[in-house]
C-alpha positions as CSV (number, residue, x, y, z in Angstrom):
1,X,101.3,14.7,-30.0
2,X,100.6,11.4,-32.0
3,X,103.8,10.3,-33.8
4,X,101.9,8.3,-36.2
5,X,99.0,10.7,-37.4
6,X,102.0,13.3,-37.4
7,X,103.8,11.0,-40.3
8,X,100.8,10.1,-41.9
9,X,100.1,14.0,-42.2
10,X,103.2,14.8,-43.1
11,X,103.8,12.0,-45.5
12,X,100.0,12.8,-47.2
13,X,101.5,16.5,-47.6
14,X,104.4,15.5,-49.8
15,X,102.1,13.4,-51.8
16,X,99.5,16.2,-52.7
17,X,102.9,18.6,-53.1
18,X,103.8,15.5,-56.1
19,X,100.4,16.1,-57.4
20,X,101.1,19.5,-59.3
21,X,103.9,18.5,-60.6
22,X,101.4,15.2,-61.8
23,X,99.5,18.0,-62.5
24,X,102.4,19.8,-64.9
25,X,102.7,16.7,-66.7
26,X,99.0,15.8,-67.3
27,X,98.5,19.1,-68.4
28,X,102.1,19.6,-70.5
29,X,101.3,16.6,-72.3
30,X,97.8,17.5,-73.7
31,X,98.9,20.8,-75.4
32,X,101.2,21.2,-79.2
33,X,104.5,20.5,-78.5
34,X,105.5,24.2,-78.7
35,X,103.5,25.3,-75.9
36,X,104.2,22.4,-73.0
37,X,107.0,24.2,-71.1
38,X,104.4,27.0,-70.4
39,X,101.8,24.8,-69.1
40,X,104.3,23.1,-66.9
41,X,105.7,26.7,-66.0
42,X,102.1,27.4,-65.0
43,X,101.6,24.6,-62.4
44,X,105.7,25.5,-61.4
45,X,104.7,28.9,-60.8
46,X,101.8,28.4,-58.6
47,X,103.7,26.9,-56.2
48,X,106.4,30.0,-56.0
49,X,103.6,32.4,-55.6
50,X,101.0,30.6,-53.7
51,X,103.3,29.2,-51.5
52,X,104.6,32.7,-50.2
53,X,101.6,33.7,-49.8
54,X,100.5,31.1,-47.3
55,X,103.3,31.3,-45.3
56,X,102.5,35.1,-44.7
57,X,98.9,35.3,-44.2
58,X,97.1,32.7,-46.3
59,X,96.8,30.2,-43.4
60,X,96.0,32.8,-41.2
61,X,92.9,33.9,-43.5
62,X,91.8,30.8,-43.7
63,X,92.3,28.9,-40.5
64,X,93.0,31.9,-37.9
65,X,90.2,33.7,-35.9
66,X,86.9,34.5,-38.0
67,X,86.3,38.2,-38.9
68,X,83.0,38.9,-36.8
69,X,81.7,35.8,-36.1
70,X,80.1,35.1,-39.5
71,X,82.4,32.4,-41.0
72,X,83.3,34.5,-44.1
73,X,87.2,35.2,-43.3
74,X,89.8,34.1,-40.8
75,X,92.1,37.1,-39.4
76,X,94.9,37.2,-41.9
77,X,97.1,39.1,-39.1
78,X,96.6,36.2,-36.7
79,X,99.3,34.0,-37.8
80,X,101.4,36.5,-40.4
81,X,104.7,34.0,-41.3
82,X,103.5,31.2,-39.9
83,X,104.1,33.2,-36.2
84,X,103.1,31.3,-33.0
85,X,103.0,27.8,-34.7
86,X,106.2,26.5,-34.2
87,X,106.6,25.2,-30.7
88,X,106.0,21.4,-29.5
89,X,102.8,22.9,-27.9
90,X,100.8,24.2,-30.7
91,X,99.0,20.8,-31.3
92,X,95.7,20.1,-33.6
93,X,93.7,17.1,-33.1
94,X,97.0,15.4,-31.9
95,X,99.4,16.3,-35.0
96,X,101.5,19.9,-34.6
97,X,99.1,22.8,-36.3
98,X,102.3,23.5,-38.3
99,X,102.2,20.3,-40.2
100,X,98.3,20.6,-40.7
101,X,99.1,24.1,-41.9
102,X,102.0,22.6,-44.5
103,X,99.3,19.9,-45.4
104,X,97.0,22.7,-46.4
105,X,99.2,24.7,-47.9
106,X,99.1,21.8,-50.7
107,X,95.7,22.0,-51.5
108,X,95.5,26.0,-52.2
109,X,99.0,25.3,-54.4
110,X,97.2,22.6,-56.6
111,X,93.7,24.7,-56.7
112,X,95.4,27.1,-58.2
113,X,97.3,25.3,-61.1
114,X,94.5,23.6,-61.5
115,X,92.9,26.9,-63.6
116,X,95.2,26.9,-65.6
117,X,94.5,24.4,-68.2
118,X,91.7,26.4,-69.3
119,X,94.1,29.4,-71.0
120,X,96.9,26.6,-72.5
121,X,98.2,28.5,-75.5
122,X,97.6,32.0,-75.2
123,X,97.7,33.3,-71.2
124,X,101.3,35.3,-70.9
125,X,102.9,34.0,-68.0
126,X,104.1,37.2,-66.2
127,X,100.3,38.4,-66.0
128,X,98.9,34.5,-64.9
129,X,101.4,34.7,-61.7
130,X,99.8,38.1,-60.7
131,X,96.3,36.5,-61.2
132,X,97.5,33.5,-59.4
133,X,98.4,35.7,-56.6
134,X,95.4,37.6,-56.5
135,X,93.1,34.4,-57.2
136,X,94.5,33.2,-53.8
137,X,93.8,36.2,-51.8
138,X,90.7,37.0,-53.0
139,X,89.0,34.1,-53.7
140,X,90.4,30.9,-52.3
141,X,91.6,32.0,-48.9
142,X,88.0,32.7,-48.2
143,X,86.5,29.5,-49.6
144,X,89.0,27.5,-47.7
145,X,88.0,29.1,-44.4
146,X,84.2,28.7,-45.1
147,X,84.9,24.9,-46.2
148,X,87.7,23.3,-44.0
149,X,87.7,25.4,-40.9
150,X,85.8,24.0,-38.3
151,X,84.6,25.8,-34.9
152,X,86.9,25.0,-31.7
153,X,84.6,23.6,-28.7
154,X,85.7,23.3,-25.0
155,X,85.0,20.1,-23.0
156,X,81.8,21.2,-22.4
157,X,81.2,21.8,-26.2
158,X,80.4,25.6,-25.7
159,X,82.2,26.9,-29.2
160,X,85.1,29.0,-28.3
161,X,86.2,29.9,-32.5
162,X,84.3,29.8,-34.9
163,X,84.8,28.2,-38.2
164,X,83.6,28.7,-41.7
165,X,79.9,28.7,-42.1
166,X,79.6,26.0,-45.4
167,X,81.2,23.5,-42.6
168,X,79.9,24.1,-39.4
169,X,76.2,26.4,-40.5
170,X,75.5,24.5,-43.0
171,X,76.7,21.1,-42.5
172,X,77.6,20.3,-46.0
173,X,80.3,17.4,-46.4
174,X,83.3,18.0,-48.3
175,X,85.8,16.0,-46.9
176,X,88.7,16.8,-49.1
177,X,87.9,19.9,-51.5
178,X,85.0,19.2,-54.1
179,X,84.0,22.6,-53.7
180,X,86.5,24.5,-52.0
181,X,89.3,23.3,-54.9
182,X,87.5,21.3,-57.8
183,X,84.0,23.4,-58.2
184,X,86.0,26.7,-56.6
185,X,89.0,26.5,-59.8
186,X,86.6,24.9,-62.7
187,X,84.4,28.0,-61.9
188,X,87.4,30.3,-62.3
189,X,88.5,28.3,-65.3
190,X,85.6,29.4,-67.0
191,X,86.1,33.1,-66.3
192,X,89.2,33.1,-67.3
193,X,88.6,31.5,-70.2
194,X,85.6,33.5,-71.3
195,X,87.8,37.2,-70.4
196,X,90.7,35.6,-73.3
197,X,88.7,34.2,-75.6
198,X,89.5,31.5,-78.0
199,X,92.6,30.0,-79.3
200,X,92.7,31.6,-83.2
201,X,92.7,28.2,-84.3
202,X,89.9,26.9,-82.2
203,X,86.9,25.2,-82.3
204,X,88.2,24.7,-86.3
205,X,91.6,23.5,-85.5
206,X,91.8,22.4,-81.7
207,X,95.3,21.0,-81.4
208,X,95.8,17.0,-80.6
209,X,97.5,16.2,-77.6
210,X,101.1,15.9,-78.5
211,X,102.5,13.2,-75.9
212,X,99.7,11.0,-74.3
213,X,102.6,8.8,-72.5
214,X,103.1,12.1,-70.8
215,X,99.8,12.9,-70.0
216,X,98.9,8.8,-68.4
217,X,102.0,9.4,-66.4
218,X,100.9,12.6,-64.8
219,X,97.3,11.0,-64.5
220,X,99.5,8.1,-62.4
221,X,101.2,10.7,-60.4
222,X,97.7,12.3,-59.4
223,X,96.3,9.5,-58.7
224,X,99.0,8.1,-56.6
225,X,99.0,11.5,-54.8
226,X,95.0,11.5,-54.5
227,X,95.8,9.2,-51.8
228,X,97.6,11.8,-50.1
229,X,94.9,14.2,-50.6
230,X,92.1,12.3,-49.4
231,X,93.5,10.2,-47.0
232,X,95.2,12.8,-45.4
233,X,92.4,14.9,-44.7
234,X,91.2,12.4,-42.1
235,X,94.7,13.8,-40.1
236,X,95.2,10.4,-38.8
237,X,96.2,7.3,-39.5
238,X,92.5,5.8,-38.9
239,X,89.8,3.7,-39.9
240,X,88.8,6.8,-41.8
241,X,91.7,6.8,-43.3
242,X,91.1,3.1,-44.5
243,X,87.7,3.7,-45.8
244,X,88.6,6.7,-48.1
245,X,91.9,5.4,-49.7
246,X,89.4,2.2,-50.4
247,X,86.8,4.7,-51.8
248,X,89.3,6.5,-53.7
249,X,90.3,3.8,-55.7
250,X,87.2,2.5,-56.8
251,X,85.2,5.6,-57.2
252,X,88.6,6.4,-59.9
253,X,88.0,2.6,-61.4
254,X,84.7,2.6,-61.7
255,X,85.3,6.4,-63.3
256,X,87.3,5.3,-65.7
257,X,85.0,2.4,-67.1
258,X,82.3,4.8,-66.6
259,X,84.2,7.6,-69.2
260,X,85.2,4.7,-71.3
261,X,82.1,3.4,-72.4
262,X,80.3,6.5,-73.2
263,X,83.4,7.1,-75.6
264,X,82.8,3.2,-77.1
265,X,79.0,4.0,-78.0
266,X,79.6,7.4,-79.0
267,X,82.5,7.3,-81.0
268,X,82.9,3.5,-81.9
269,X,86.2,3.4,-80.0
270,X,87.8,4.3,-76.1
271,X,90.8,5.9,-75.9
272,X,93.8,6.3,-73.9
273,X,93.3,10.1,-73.6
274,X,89.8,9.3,-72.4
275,X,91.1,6.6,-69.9
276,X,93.2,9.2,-68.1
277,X,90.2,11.9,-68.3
278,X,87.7,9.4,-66.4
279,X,90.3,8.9,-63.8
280,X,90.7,12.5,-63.2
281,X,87.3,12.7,-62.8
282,X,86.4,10.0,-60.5
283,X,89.1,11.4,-58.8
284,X,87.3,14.5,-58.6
285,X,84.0,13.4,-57.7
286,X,85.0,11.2,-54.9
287,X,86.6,14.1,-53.4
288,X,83.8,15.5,-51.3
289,X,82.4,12.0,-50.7
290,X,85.1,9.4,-49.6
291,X,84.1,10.1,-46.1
292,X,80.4,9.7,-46.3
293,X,79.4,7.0,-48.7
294,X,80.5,3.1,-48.7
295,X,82.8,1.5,-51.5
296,X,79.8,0.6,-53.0
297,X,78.2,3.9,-53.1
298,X,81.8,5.1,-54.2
299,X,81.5,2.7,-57.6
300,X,78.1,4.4,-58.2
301,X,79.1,7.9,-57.6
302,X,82.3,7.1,-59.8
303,X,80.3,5.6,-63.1
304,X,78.1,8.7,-63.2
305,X,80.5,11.2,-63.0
306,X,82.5,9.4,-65.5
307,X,80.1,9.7,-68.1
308,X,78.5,13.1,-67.1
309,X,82.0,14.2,-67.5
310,X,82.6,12.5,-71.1
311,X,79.3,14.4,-72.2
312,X,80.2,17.6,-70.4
313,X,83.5,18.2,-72.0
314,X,81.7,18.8,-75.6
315,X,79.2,21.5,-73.9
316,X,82.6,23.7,-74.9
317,X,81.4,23.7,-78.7
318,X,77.9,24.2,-78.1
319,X,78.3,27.4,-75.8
320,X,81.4,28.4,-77.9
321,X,84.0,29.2,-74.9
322,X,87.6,27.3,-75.9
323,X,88.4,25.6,-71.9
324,X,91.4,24.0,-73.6
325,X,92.1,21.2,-71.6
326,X,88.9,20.8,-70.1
327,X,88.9,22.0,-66.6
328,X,85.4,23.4,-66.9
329,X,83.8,19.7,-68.2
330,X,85.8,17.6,-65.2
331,X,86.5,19.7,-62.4
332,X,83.3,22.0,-62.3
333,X,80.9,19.8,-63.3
334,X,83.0,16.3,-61.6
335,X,83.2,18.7,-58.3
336,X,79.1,19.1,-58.9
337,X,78.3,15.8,-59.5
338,X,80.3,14.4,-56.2
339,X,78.9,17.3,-54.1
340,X,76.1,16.7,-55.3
341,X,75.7,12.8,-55.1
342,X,76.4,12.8,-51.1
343,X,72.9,14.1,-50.5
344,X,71.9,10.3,-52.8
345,X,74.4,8.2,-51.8
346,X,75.9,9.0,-48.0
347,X,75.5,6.1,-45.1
348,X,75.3,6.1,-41.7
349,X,77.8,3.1,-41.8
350,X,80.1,5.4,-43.4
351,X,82.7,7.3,-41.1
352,X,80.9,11.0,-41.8
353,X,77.6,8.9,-40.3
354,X,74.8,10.7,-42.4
355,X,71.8,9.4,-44.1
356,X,71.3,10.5,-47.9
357,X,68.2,10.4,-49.9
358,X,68.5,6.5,-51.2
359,X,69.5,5.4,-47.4
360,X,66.2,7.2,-45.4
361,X,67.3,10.7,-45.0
362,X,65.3,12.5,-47.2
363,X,66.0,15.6,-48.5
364,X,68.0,17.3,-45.9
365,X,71.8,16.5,-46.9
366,X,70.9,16.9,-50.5
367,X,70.1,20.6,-49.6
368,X,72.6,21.6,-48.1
369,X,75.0,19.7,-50.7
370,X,73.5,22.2,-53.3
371,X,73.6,25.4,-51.3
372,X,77.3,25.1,-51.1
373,X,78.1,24.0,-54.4
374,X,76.1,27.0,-55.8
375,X,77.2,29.2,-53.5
376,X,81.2,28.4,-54.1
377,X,80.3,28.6,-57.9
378,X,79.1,32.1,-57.8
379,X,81.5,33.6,-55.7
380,X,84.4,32.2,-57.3
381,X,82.9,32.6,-61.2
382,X,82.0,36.3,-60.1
383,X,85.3,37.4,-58.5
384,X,87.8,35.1,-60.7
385,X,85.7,37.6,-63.3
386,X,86.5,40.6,-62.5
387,X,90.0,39.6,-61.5
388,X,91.0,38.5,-64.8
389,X,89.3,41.7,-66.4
390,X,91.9,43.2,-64.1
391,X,94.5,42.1,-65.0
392,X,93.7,42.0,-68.7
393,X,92.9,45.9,-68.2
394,X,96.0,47.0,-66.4
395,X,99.3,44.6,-67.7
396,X,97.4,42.8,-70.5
397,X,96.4,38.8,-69.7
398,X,96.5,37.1,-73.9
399,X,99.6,36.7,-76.1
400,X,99.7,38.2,-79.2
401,X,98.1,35.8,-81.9
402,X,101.7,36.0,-83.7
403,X,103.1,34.8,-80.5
404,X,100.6,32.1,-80.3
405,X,101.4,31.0,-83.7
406,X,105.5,30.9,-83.0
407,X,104.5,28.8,-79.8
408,X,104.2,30.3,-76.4
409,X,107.1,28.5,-75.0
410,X,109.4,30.2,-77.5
411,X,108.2,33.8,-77.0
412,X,107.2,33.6,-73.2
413,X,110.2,31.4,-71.9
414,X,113.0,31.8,-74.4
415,X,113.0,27.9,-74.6
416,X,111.9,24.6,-76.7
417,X,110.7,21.2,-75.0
418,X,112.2,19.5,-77.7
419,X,115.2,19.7,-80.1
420,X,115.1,17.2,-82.7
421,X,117.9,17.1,-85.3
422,X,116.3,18.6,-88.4
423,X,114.1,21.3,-86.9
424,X,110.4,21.4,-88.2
425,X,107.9,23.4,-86.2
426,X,107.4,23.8,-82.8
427,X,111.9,23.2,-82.6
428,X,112.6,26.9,-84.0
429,X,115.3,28.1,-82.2
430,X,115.0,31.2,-80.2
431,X,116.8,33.3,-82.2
432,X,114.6,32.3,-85.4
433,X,111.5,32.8,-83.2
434,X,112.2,36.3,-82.3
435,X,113.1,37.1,-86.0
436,X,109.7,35.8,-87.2
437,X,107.8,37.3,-83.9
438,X,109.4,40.7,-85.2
439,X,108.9,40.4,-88.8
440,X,105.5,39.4,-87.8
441,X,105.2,42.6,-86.3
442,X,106.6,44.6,-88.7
């Protein structure tokens, strides 16, 4: 065991475990006042669920033994509660297999939460944990394993398990999630929001963000826990390690300016809600790529996701489906530019060591870049689908639009984010809500 890629590991865990709650707040802030504590209940209830369900056989199905040999599934059975992981022994790559499989456990927590900024203001919360729960199962337990498991090899390097088939078949690069988290939730963010349909006020009325202080400090937090997320993947405290926390922070910068300006020549003015967008994005894009490109090609791959993103998120109007907080415009199409800009922009010099398109090696990364991406988007669009239908068909999935009206943390939670001397909407108390949900009714 290596005592210093063990802390690194475990230290990168707690940061991408801070990164929902980032998440909560980034989200929370970006929605009316009446309807924060439901987003932040969203991202809180993600980890409850998806949490659980790691522990008993979500690692297992995505790290244990593939199912036939075809990369598709690992044997949930194979590790059920986390079983045979917990002696000194069980070693990966040097750091105990039960701190990678806490490390992981991260990643399918945030994936999750991430969807839900799609339905803010109308998804009931009972029926979101039981898509949640199902979401995992179905859909990103399987992803993960085709993505981030990699085949074992003796000394001879004879395979002796075999891994998922995007990592080891295919050969795409993902370091960190691009398409296993970013393209695999903005993908089911866009079923789900098509199966609840708009917000009764939107696209007329489509709500301001009611705290942007809160939203650039959960944009800090996610950033800050980026690091974690990235840098930990390299499961030691490396020269990999190095070059993606450096790529990481410019890819973000550059992001950022890149979001920026398209808002200053499109709208005469940049704004602080567009700020923290870009650095979500670049965050996103640099995801799959912080491995294979250098800082340079980092900056690049940044600027243009950036600004693809501050022209995506508008596609919403044209095509008519109400992604509220845009998940579909950054993390579907930010997790498709970054896949996709590996195939342009990886170097040899660069710890994955592969040749894209711009540095002599063709065609052949960019390939295999795409088939993934694609092949993520339409399993997790299709089943994320029919899930939600589900769900919608057997407990119900949308709010009531009178409960939407009253505010979604009054009639879902029993609570109010804010109580400000005076009342005025969005501050009912929750005996006044429930009297105008029922008279509503009535």
């Amino acid at each position: 065991m290596n005592s210093g890629d063990t802390a690194w590991v475990l230290t990168s865990a707690a940061l991408v475990l801070l990164m929902t709650p980032g998440l909560a707040f980034f989200y929370g802030g970006m929605v009316r006042a009446r309807g924060v504590l439901n987003m932040l209940m969203m991202s809180l209830g993600s980890i409850g669920v998806v949490g659980v369900l790691w522990v008993l056989f979500g690692y297992s199905a995505a790290f244990g033994t593939d199912l036939g040999g075809l990369g598709l599934l690992g044997n949930p059975a194979e590790f059920f509660g986390m079983s045979g992981l917990l002696g000194p022994d069980r070693l990966s790559d040097g750091i105990p297999t039960i701190a990678f499989a806490g490390f992981q456990a991260m990643f399918a927590i945030l994936t999750v939460a991430l969807i839900s900024g799609a339905i803010a203001d109308r998804a009931r919360f009972g029926p979101w944990l039981l898509f949640a729960g199902l979401w995992a199962v179905v859909v990103y337990f399987p992803v993960a394993h085709w993505v981030f498991a990699f085949d074992s090899t003796d000394e001879a390097g004879n395979v002796t398990a075999v891994g998922g088939w995007i990592a080891n078949r295919l050969a795409a690069i993902d370091f960190a999630g691009g398409t296993a988290v970013h393209i695999n939730a903005g993908a089911a963010a866009l079923a789900l929001a098509l199966v609840l349909g708009r917000r009764s006020s939107w696209p007329k009325d489509p709500g301001k963000p009611h705290n942007l202080p809160l939203v650039v400090l959960g944009a800090g937090l996610l950033w800050f826990g980026w690091f974690g997320f990235n840098g930990g993947s390299a499961l030691a405290a490396d020269a990999t390690a190095a070059v993606v926390l450096v790529n990481t922070l410019v890819a973000t910068s550059a992001a950022m300016l890149g979001w920026l300006l398209v808002e200053r020549f499109r709208d005469g003015h940049a704004t602080t809600l567009g700020a923290v967008s870009g650095i979500v994005a670049g965050l996103v894009a640099i995801t799959p790529a912080c491995s294979s490109v250098t800082p340079l090609g980092a900056i690049a791959i940044g600027a243009i996701t950036g600004a693809v993103c501050a022209l995506a998120v508008s596609l919403k109007f044209r095509f008519r489906y109400d992604d509220s907080l845009d998940v579909v415009g950054v993390h579907l199409v930010g997790g498709l530019v970054g896949t996709l800009l590996v195939g342009f922009f990886a170097s040899s010099s660069a710890p994955a060591g592969v040749d894209g398109l711009f540095y002599g090696g063709g065609l052949d990364q960019l390939w295999r870049q795409a088939v993934g991406a694609i092949a993520v988007l339409v399993y997790s669009f299709a089943l994320s689908l029919l899930l939600a239908l589900l769900v919608k068909a057997v407990v119900g999935f949308r709010a009531t639009e009178e409960a939407e009206s009253i505010g979604i943390d009054e009639t879902e939670h029993a609570e109010s984010a804010y109580h400000l001397a005076g009342g005025g909407r969005g501050t009912a108390t929750t005996d006044e809500a429930q009297r105008r949900l029922e008279g509503s009714r009535a």
